[in-house]
PDB file as gemmi writes it, atoms N, CA and C in Angstrom:
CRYST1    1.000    1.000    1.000  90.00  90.00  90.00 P 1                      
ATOM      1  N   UNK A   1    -161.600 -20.421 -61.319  1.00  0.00           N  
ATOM      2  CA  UNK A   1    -162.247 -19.605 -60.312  1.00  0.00           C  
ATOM      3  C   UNK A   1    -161.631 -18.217 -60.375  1.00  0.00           C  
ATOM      4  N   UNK A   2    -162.491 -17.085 -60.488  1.00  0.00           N  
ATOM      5  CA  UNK A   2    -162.264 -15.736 -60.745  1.00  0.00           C  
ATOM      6  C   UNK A   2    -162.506 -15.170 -59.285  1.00  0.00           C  
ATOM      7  N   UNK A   3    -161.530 -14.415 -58.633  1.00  0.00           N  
ATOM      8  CA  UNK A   3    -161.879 -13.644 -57.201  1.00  0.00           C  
ATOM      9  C   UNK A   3    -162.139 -11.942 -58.132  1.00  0.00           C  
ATOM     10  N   UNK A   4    -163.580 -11.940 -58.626  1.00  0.00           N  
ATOM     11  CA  UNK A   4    -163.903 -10.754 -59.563  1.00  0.00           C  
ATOM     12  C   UNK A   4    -164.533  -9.463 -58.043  1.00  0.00           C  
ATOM     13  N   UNK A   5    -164.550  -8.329 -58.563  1.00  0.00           N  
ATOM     14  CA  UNK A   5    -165.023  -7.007 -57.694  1.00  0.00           C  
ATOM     15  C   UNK A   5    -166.107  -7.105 -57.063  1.00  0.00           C  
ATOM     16  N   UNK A   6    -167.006  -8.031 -57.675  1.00  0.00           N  
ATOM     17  CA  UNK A   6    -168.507  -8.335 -57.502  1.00  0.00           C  
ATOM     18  C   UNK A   6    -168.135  -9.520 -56.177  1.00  0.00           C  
ATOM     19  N   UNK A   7    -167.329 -10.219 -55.950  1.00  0.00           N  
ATOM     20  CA  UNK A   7    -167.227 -11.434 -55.035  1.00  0.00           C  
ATOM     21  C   UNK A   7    -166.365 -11.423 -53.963  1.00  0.00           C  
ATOM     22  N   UNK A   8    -166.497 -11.993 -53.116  1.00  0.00           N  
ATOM     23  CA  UNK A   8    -165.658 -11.634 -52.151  1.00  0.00           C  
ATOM     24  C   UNK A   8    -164.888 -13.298 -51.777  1.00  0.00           C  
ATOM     25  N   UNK A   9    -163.748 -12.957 -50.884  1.00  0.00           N  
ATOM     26  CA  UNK A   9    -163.100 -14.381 -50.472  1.00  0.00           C  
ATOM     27  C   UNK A   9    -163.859 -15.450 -50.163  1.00  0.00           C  
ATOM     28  N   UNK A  10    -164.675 -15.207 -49.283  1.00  0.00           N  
ATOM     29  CA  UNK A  10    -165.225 -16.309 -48.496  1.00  0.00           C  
ATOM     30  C   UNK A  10    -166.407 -16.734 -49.697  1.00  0.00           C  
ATOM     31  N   UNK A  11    -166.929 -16.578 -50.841  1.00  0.00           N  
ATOM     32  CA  UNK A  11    -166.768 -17.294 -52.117  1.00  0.00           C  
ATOM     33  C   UNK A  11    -166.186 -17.897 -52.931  1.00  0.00           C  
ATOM     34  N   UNK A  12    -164.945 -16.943 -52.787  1.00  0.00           N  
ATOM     35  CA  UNK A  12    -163.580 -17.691 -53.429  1.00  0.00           C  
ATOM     36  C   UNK A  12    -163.533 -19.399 -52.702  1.00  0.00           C  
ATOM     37  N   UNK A  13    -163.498 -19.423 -51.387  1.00  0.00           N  
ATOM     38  CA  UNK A  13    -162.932 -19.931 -50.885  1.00  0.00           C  
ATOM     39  C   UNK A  13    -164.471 -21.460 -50.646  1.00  0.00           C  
ATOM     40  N   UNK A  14    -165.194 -20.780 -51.376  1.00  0.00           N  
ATOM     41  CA  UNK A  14    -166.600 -21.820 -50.571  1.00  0.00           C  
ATOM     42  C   UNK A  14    -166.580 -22.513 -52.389  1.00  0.00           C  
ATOM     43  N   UNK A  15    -165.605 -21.499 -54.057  1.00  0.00           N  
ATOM     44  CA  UNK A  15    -166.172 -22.624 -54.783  1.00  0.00           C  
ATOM     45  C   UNK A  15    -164.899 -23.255 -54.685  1.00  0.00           C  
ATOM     46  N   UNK A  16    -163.322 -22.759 -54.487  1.00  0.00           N  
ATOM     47  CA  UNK A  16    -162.633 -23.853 -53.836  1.00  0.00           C  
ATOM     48  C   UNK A  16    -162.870 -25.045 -53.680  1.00  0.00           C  
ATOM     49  N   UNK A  17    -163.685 -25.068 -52.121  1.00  0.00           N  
ATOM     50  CA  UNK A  17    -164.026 -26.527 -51.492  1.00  0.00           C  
ATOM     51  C   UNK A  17    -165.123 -27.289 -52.273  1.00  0.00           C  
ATOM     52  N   UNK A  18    -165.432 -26.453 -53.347  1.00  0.00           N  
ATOM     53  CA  UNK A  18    -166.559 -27.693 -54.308  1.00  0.00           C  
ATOM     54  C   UNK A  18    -165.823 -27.890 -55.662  1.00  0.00           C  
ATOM     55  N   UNK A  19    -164.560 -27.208 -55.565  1.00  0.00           N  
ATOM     56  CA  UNK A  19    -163.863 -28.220 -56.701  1.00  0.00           C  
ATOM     57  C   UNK A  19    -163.176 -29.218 -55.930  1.00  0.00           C  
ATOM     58  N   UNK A  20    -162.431 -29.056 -54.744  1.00  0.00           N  
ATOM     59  CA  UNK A  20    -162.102 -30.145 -54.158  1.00  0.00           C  
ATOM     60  C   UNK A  20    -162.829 -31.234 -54.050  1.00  0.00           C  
ATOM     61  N   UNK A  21    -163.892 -31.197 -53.852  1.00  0.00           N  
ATOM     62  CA  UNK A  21    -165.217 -32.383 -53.498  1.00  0.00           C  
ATOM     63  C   UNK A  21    -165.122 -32.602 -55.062  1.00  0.00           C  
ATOM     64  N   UNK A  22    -164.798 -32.263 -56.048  1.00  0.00           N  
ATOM     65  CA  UNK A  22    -165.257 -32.668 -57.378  1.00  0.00           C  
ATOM     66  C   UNK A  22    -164.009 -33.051 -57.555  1.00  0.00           C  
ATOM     67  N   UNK A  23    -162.764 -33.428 -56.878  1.00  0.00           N  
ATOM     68  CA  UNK A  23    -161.517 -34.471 -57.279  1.00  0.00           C  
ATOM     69  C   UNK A  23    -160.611 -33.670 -57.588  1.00  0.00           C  
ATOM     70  N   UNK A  24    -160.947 -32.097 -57.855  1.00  0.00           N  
ATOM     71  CA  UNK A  24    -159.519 -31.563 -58.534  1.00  0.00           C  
ATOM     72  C   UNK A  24    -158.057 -31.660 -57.077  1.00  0.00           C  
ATOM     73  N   UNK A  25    -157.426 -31.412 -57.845  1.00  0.00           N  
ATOM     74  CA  UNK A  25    -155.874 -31.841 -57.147  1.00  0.00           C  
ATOM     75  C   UNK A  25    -155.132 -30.777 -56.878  1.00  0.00           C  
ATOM     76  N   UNK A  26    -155.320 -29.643 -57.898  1.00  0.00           N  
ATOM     77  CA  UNK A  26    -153.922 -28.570 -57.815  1.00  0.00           C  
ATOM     78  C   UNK A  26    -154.845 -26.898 -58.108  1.00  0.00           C  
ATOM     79  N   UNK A  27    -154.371 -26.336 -57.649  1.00  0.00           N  
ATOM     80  CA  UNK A  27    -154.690 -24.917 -57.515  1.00  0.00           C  
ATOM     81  C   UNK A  27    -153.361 -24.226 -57.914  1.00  0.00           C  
ATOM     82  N   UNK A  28    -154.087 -23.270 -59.014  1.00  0.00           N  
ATOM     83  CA  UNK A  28    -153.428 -22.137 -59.464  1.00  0.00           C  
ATOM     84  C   UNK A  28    -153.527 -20.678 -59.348  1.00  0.00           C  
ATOM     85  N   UNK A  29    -152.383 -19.974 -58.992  1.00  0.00           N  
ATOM     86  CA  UNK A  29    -153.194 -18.190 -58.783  1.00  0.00           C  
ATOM     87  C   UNK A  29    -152.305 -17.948 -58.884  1.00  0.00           C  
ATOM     88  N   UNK A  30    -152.677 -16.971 -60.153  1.00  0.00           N  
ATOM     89  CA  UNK A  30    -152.194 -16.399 -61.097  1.00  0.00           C  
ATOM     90  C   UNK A  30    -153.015 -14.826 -60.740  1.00  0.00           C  
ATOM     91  N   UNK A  31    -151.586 -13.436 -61.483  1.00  0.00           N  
ATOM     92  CA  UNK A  31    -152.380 -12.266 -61.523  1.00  0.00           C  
ATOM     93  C   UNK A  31    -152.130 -12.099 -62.875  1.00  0.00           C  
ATOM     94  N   UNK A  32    -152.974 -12.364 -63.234  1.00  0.00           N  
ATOM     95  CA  UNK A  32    -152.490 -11.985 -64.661  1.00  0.00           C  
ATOM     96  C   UNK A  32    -152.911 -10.298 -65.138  1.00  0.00           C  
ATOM     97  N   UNK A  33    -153.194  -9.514 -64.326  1.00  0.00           N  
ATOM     98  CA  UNK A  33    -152.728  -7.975 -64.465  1.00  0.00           C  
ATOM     99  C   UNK A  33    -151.553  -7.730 -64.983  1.00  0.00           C  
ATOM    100  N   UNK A  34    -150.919  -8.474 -63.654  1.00  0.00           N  
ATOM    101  CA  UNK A  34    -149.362  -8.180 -63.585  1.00  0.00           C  
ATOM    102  C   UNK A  34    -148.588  -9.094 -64.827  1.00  0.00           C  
ATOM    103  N   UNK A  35    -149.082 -10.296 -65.304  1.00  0.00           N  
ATOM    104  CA  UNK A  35    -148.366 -10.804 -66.185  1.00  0.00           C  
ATOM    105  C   UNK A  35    -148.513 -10.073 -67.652  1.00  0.00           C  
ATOM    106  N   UNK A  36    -149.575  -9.315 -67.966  1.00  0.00           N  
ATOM    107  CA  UNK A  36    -149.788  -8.549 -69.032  1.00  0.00           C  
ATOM    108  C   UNK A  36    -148.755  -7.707 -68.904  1.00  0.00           C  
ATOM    109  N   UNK A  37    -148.212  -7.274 -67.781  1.00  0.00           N  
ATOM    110  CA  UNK A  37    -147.342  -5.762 -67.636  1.00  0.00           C  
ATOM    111  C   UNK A  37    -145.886  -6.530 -67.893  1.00  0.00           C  
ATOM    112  N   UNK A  38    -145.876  -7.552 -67.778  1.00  0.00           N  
ATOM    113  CA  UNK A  38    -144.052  -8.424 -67.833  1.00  0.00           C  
ATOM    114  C   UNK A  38    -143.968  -9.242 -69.470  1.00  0.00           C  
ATOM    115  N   UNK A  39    -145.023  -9.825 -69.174  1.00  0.00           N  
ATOM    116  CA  UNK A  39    -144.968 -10.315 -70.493  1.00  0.00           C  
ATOM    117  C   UNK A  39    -144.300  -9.851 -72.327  1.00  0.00           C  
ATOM    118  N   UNK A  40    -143.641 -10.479 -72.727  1.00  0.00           N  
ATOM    119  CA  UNK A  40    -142.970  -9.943 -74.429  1.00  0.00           C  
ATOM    120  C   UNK A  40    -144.304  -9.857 -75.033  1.00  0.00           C  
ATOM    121  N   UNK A  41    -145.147  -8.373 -75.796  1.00  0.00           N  
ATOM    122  CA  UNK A  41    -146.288  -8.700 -76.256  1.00  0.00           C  
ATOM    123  C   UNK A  41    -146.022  -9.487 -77.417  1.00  0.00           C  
ATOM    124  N   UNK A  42    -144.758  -8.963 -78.533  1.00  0.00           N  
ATOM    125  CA  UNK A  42    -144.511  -9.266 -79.715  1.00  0.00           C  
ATOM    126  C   UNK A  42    -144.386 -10.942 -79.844  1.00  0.00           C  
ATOM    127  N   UNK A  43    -143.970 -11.696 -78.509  1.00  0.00           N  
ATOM    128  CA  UNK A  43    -143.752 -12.941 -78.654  1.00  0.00           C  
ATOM    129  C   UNK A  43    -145.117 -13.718 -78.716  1.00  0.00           C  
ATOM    130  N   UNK A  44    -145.785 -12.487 -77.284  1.00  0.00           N  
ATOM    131  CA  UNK A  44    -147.320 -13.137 -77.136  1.00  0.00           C  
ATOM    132  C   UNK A  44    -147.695 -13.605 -78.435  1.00  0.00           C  
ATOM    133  N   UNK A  45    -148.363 -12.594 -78.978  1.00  0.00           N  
ATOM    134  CA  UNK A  45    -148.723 -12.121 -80.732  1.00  0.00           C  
ATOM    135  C   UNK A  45    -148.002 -13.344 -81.622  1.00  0.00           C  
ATOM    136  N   UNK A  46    -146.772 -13.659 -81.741  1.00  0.00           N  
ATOM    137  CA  UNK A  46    -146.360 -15.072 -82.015  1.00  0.00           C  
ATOM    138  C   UNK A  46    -146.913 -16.279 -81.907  1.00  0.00           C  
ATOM    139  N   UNK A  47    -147.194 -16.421 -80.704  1.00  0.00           N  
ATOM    140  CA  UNK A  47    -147.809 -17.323 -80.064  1.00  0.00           C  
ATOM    141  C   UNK A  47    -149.084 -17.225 -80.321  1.00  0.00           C  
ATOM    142  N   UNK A  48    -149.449 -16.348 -80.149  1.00  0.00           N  
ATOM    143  CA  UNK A  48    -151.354 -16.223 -80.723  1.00  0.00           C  
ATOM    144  C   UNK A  48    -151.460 -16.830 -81.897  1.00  0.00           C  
ATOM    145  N   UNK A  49    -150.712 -16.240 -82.619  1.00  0.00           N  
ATOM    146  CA  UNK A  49    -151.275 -16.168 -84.354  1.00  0.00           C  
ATOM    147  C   UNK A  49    -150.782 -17.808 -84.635  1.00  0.00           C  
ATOM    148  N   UNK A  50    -150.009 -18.715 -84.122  1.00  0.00           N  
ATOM    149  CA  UNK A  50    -149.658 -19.787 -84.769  1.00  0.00           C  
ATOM    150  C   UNK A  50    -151.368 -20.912 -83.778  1.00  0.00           C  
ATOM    151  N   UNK A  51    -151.827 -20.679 -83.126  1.00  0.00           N  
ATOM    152  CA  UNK A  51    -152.737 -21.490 -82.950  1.00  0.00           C  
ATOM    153  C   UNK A  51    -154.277 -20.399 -83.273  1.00  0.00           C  
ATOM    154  N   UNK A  52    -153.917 -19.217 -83.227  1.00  0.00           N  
ATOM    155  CA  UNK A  52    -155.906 -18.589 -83.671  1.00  0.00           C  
ATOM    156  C   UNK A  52    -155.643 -18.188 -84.956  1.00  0.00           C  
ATOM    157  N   UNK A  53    -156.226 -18.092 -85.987  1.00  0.00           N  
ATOM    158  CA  UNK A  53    -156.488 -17.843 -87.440  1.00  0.00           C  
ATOM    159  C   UNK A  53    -157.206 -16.902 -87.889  1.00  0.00           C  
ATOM    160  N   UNK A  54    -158.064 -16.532 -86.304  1.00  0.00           N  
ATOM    161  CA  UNK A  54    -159.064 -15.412 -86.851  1.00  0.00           C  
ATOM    162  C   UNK A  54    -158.293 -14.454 -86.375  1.00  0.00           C  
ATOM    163  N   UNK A  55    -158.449 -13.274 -87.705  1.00  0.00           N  
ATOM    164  CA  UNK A  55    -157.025 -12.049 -87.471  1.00  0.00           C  
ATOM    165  C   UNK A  55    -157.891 -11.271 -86.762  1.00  0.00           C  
ATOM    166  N   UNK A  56    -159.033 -11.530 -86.718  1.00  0.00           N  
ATOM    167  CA  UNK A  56    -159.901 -10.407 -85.381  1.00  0.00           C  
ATOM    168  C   UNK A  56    -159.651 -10.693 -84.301  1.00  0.00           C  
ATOM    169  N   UNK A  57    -159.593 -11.784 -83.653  1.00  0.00           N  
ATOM    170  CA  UNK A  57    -159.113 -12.258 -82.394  1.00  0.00           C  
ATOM    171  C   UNK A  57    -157.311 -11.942 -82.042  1.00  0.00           C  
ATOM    172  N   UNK A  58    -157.110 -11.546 -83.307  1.00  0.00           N  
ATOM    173  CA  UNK A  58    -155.653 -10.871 -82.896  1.00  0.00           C  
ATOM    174  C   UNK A  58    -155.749  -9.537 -82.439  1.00  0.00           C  
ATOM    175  N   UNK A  59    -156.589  -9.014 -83.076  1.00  0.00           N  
ATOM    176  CA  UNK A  59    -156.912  -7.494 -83.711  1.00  0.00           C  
ATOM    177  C   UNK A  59    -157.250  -6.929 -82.058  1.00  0.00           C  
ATOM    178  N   UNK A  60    -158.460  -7.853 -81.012  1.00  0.00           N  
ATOM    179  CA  UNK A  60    -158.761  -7.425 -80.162  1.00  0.00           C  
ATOM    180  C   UNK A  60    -157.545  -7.767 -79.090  1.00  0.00           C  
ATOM    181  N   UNK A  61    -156.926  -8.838 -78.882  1.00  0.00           N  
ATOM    182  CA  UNK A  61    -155.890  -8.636 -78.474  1.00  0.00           C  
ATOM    183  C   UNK A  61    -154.819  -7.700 -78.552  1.00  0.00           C  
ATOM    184  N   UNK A  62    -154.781  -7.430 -79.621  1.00  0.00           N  
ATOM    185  CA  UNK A  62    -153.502  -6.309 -79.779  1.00  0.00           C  
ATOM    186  C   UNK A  62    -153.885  -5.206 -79.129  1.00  0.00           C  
ATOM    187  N   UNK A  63    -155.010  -4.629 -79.456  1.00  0.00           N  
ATOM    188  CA  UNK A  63    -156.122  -3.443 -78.984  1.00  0.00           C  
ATOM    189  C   UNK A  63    -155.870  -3.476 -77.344  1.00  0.00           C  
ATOM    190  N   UNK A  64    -156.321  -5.048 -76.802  1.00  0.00           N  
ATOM    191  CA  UNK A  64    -156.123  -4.654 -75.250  1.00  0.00           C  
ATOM    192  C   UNK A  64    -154.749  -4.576 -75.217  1.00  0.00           C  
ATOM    193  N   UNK A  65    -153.598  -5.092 -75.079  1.00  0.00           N  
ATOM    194  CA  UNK A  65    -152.335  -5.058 -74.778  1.00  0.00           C  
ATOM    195  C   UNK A  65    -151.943  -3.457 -74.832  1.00  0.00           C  
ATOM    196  N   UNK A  66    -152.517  -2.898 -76.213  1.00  0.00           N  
ATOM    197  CA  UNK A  66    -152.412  -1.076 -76.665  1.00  0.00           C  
ATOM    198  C   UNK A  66    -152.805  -0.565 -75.271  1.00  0.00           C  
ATOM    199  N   UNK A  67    -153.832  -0.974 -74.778  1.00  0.00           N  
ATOM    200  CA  UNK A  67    -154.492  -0.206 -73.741  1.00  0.00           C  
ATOM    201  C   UNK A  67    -153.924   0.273 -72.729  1.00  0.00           C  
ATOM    202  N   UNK A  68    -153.272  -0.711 -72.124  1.00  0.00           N  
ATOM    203  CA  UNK A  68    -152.241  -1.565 -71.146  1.00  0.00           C  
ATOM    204  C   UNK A  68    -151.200  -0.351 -71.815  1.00  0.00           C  
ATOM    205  N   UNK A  69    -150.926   0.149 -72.449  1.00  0.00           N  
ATOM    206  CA  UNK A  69    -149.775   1.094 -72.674  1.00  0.00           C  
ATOM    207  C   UNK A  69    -148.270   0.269 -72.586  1.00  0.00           C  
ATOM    208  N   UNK A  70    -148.383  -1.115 -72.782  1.00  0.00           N  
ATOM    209  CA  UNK A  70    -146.945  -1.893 -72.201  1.00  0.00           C  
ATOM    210  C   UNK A  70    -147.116  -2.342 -74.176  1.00  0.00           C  
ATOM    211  N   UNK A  71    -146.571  -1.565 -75.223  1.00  0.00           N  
ATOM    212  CA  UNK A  71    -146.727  -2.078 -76.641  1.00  0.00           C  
ATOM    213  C   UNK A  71    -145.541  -1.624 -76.497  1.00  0.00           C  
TER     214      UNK A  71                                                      
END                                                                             
């Protein structure tokens, strides 16, 4: 579940209660803004490349992280 610009809480919070009704158990929230800004990219990039193969899917990753000015 994404709380995106377009949506507001009381969506957030209405698909919530229909994953609950669908059995899930645990909720996660995460900012991952902020984890892009803390995060080791070079380790990220480690970690990428030993499970994706396509060097484009690195390529655009690297590109956003560049963006982010945190390289």
């Amino acid at each position: 579940m994404v709380l995106d610009p377009g949506r507001n809480a009381h969506q957030a919070i209405k698909k919530a209660r229909q994953y609950i009704n669908e059995g899930y158990t645990w909720v996660v929230d995460i900012d991952l803004e902020k984890y892009f800004d803390t995060v080791n990219h070079h380790k990220l990039m480690s970690l990428i490349a030993r499970e994706v193969e396509d060097k484009r899917v690195w390529k655009l990753i690297r590109a956003y992280l560049n963006l982010r000015g945190n390289d």
